[in-house]
VEXTOR-443903 format. One line per 4 residues: for each residue x, y, z of N, C-alpha, C. Coordinates in steps of 0.05 Angstrom, whole numbers, plus 5000, padded with zeros to 4 digits. Each point is the difference from the previous one (the first is absolute). Layout:
// residues N
X,Y,Z,X,Y,Z,X,Y,Z | ...
This chain:
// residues 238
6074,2539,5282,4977,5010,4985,5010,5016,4976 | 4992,4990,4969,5001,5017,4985,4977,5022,4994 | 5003,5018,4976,4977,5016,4983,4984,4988,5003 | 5004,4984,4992,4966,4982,4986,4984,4993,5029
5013,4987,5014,4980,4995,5027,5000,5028,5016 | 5018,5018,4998,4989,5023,5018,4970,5010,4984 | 4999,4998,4971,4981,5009,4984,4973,4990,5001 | 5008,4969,5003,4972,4983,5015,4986,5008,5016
5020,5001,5017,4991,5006,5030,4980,5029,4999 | 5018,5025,4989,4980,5016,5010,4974,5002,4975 | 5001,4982,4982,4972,5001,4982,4983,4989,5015 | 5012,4978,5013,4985,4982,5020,4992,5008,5030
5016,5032,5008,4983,5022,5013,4977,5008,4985 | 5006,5008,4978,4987,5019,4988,4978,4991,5003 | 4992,4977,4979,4981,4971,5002,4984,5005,5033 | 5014,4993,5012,4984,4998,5035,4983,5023,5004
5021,5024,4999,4985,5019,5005,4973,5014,4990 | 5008,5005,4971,4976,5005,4975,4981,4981,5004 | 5001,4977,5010,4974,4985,4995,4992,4984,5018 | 5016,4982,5011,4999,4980,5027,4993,5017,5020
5008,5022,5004,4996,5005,5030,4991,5031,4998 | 4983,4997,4973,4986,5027,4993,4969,4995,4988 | 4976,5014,5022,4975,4985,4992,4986,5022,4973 | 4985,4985,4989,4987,5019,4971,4989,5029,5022
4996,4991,5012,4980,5035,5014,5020,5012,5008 | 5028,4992,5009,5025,5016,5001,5004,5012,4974 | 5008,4983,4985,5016,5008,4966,4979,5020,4991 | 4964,4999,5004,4987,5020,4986,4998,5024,5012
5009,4999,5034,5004,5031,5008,5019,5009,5000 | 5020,4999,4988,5030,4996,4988,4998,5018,4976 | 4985,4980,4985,4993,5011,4973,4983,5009,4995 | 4985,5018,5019,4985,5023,5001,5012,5021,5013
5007,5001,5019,5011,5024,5006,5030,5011,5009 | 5016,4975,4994,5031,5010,4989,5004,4999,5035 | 5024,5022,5002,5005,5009,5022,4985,5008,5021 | 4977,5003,4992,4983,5009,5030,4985,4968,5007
5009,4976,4986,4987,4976,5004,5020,4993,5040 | 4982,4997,5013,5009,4990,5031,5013,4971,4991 | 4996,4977,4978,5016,4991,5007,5024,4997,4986 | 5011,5016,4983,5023,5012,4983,5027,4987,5031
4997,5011,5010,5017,5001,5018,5007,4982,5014 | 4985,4975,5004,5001,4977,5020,5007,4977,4968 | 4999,5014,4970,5002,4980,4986,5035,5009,4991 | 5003,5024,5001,5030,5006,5005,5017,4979,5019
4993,5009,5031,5013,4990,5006,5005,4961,5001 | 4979,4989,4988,4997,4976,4997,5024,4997,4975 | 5001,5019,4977,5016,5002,4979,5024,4990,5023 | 5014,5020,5005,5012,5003,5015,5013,4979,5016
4999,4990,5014,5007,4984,5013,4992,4970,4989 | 4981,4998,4985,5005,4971,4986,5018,5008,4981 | 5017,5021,4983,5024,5007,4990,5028,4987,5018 | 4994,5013,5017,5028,4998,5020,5001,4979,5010
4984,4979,5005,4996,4980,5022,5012,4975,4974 | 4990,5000,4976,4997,4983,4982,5027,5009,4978 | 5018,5011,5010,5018,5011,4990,5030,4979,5011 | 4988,4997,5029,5018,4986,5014,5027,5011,5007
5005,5020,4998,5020,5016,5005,4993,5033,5010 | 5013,5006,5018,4990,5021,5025,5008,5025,4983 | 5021,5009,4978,5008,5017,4990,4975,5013,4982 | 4994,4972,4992,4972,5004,4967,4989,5027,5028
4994,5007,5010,4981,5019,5012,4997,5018,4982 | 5022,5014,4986,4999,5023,4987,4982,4996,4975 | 5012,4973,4984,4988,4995,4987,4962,5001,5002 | 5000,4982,5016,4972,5001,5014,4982,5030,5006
5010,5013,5008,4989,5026,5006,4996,5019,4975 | 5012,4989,4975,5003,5008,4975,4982,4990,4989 | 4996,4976,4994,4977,4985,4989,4978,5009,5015 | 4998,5008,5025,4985,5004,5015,4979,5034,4994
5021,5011,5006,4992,5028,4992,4984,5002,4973 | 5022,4989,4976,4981,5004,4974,4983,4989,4998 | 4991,4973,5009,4977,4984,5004,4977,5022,5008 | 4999,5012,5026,4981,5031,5011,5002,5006,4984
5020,5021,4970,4991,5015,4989,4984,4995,4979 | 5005,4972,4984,4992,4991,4987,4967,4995,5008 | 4996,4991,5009,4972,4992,5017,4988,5023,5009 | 5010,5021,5002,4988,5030,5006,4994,5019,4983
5014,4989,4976,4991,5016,4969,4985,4983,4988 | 4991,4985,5001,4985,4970,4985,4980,5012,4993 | 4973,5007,5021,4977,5014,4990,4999,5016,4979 | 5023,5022,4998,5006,5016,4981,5001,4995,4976
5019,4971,4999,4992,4988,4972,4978,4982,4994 | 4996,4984,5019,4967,4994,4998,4974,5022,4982 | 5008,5019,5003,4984,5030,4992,5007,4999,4978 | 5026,4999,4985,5007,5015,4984,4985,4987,4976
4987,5005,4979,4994,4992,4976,5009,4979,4982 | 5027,5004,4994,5007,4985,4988,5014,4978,5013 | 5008,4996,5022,5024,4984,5028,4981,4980,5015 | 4974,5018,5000,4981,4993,5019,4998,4965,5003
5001,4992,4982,4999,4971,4997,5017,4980,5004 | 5018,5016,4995,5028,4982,5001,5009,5014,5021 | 4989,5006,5026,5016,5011,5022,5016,4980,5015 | 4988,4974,5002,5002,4977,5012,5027,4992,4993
5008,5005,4980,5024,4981,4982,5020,5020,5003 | 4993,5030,4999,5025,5021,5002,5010,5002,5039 | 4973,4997,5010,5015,4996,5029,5003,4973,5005 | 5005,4978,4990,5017,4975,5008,5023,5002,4983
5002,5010,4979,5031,5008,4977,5020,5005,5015 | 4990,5023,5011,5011,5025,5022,5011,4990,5012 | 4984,4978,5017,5011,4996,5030,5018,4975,4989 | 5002,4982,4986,5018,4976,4987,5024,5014,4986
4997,5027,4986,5024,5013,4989,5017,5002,5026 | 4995,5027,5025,5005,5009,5019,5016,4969,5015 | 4986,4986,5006,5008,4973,5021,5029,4985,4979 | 4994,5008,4972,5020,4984,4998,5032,5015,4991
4984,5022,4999,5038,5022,4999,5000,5002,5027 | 4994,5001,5024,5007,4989,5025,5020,4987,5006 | 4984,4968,4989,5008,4981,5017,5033,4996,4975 | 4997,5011,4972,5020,5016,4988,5030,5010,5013
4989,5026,5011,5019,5020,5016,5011,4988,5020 | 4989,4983,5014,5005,4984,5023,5017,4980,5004 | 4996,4977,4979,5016,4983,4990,5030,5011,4985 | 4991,5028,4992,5035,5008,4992,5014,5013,5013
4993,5007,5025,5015,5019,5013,4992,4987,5029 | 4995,4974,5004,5002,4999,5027,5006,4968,5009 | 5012,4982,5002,5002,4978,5012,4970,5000,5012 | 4990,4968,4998,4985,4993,5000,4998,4969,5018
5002,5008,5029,5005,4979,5014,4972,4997,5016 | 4989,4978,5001,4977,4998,5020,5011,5005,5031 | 4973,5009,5020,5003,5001,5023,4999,4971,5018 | 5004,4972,4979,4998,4973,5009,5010,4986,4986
5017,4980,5001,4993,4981,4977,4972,4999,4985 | 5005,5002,4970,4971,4991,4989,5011,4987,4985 | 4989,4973,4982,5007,4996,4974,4977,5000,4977 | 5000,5019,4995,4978,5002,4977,5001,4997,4971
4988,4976,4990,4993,5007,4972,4986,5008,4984 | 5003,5009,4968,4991,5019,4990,4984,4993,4983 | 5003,4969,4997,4964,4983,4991,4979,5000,5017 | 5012,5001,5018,4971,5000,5029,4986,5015,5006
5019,5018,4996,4995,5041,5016,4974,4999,4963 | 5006,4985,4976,4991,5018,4975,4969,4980,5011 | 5007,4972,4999,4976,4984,5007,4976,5009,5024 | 5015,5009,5024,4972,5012,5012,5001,5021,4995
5003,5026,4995,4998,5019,4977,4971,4995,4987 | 5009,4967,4980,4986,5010,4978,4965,4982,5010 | 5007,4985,5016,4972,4994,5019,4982,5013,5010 | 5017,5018,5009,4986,5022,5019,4984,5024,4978
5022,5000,4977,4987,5023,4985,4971,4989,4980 | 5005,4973,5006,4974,4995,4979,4979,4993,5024 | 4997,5009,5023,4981,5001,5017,4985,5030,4995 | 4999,5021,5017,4983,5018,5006,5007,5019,4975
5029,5008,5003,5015,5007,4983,4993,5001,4967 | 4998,4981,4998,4987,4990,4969,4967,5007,4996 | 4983,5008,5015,4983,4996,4995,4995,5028,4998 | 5014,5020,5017,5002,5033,5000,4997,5002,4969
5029,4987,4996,5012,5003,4966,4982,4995,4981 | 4986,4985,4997,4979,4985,4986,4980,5028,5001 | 4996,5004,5021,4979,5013,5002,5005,5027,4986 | 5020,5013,4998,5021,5022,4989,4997,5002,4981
5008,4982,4986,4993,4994,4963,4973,5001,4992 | 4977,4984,5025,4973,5011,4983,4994,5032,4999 | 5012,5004,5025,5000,5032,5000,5014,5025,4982 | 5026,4988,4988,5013,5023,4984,4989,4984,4968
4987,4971,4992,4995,5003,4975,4966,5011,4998 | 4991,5013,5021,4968,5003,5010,4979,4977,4991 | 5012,4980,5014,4979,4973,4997,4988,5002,5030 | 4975,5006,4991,4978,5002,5031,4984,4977,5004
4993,4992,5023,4976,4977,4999,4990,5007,5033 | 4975,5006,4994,4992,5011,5031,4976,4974,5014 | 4991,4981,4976,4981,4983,5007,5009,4978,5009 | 4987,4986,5023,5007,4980,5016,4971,4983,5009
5000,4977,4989,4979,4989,5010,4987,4998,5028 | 4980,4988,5019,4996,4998,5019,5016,4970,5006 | 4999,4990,4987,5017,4969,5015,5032,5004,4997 | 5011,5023,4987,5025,5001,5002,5018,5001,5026
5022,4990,5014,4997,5004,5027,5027,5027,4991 | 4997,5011,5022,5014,5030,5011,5027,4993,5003 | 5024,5010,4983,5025,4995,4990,5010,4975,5001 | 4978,4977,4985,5008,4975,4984,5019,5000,4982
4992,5023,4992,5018,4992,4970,5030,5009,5015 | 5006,5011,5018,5029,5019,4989,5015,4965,5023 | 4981,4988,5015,5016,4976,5009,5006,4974,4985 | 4987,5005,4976,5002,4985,4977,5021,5005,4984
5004,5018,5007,5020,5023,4982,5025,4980,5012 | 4995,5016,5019,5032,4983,5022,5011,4973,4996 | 4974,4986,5009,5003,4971,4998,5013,4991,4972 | 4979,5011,4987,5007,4992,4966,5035,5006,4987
5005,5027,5021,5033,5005,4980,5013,4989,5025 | 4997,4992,5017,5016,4974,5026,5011,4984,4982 | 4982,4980,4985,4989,4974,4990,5024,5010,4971 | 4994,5010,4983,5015,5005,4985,5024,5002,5001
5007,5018,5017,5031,5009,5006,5010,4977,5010 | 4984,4979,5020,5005,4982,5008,5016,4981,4974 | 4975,4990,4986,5006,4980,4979,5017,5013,4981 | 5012,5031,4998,5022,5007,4976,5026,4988,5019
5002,5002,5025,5015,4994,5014,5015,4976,5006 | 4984,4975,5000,5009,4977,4993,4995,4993,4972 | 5002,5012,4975,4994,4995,4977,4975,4981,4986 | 4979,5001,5018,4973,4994,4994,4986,5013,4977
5009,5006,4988,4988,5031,4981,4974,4981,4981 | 4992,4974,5002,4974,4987,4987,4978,5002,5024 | 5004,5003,5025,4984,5011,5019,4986,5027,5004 | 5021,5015,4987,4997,5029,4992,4975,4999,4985
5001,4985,4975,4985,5000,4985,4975,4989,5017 | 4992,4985,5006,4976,4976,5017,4992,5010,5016 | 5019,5038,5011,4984,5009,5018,4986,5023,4983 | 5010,5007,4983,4983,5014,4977,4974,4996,5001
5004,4974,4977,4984,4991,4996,4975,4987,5018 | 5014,4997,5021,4969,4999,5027,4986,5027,5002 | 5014,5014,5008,4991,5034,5000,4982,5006,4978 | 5005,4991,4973,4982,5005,4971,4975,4989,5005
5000,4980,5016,4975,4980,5001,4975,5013,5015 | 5008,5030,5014,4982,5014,5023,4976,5015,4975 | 4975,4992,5015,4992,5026,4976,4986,5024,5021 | 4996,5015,4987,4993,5028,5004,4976,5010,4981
4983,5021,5015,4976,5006,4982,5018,5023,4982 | 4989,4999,4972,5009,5019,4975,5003,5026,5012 | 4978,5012,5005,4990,5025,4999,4998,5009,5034 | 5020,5022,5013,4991,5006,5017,4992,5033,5000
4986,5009,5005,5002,5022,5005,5012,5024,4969 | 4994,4981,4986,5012,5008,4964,5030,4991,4999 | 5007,4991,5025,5026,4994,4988,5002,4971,5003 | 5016,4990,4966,5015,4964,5008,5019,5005,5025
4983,4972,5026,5014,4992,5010,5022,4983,4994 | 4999,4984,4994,5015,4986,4983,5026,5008,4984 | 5002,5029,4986,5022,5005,4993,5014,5018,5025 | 4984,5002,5018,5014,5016,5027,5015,4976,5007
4987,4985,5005,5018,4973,5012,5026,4988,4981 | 4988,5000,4981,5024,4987,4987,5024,5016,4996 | 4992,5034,5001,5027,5019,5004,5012,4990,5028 | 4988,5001,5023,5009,4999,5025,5017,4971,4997
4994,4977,4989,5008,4975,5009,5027,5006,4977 | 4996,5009,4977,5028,4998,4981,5013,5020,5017 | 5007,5014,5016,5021,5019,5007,4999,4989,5026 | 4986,4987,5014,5007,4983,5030,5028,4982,4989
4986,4976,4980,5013,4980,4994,5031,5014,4991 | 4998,5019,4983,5024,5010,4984,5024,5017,5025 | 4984,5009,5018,5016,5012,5023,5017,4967,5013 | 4985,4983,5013,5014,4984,5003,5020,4979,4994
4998,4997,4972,5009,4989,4979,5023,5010,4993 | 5005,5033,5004,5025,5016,5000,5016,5001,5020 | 4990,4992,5029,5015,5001,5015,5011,4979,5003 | 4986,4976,4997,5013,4969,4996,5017,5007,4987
5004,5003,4969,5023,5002,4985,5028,5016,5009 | 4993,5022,5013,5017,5020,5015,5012,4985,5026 | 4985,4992,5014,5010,4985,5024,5025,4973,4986 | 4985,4980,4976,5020,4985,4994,5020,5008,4983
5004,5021,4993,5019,5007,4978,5024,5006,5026 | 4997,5002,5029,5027,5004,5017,5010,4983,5005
């Protein structure tokens, strides 16, 4: 195992933890009340041990308990900057910075001062480890993100029709940067386009609620498509 796949690996904790195996009514009592949140602690230790387990080596512990810890603190000061005036918006992006800085002078320190032998044979590669990585992150992951950006450039849309169905869109989301990442992947990139351009074909009423639907959507779908589109390229550039 080199850097790079120990680095996968625990982004690809990180990834599990933050989002896969963390529900929105978790993350918002999280991000309401910091350290006195009850489940702060059960999402530590989830840090935690999907660190060490996905590390593949019994030593990373230390490591693990490191990522681990600052992960709590980080997540325990969050509200604070949530509050703060000027941060408030961009809290989202300074506590995932944080935790991607932290994980990767880790997995850093680790790789230079310690032999790096799995507890098994493994043979892992470091297109694979980036490939589901980058699957996984244009699932739930991506849609957080998405949602982040309407939030720190203050693009609001609170209106929702009655025939709209109840988190359609964010599985559209998914599906849609699957499909993409898919076709950058085998070099389909005129499919890319044809799935565009089907998506263009949807219409939507002008006016909801005073706000264009329509340019809500078309922000959401240009930074879906563009998230996946980057990771295709990132994934084949290894």
């Amino acid at each position: 195992m080199d850097f790079y796949q120990l680095l996968l690996l625990q982004l690809l904790a990180h990834i599990l933890t933050d989002y896969t195996f963390q529900t929105d009514k978790q993350a918002a009592d999280k991000n309401k009340k910091g350290f006195k949140s009850k489940y702060l602690k059960w999402h530590i230790l989830i840090m935690f041990v999907s660190s060490w387990i996905l590390s593949f080596q019994l030593a990373f512990v230390f490591g693990a308990l490191i990522i681990a810890s600052t992960h709590w603190a980080i997540d325990g000061f969050k509200p604070k900057i949530d509050k703060n005036k000027f941060l408030g918006r961009y809290s989202f992006f300074i506590d995932q910075g944080l935790h991607i800085v932290i994980i990767y002078l880790v997995a850093w320190v680790y790789n230079s001062n310690f032999e790096m032998n799995t507890f098994f044979y493994l043979n892992l590669n470091t297109k694979y480890l980036l490939l589901g990585s980058g699957y996984l992150f244009c699932g739930k992951p991506a849609n957080v993100f998405i949602k982040e950006i309407f939030k720190a450039s203050q693009i609001e849309f609170d209106g929702m029709d009655k025939e709209d169905l109840p988190n359609a869109g964010r599985l559209i989301g998914v599906v849609e940067r699957w499909l993409v990442l898919t076709f950058i992947l085998i070099d389909q990139f005129s499919a890319v386009g044809f799935l565009i351009a089907a998506k263009s074909i949807l219409r939507y009423k002008e006016e909801t609620k005073g706000f264009n639907k329509t340019e809500y959507v078309l922000i959401g779908t240009l930074l879906s498509f563009g998230l996946a589109i980057g990771i295709g390229i990132l994934v084949k550039a290894f």
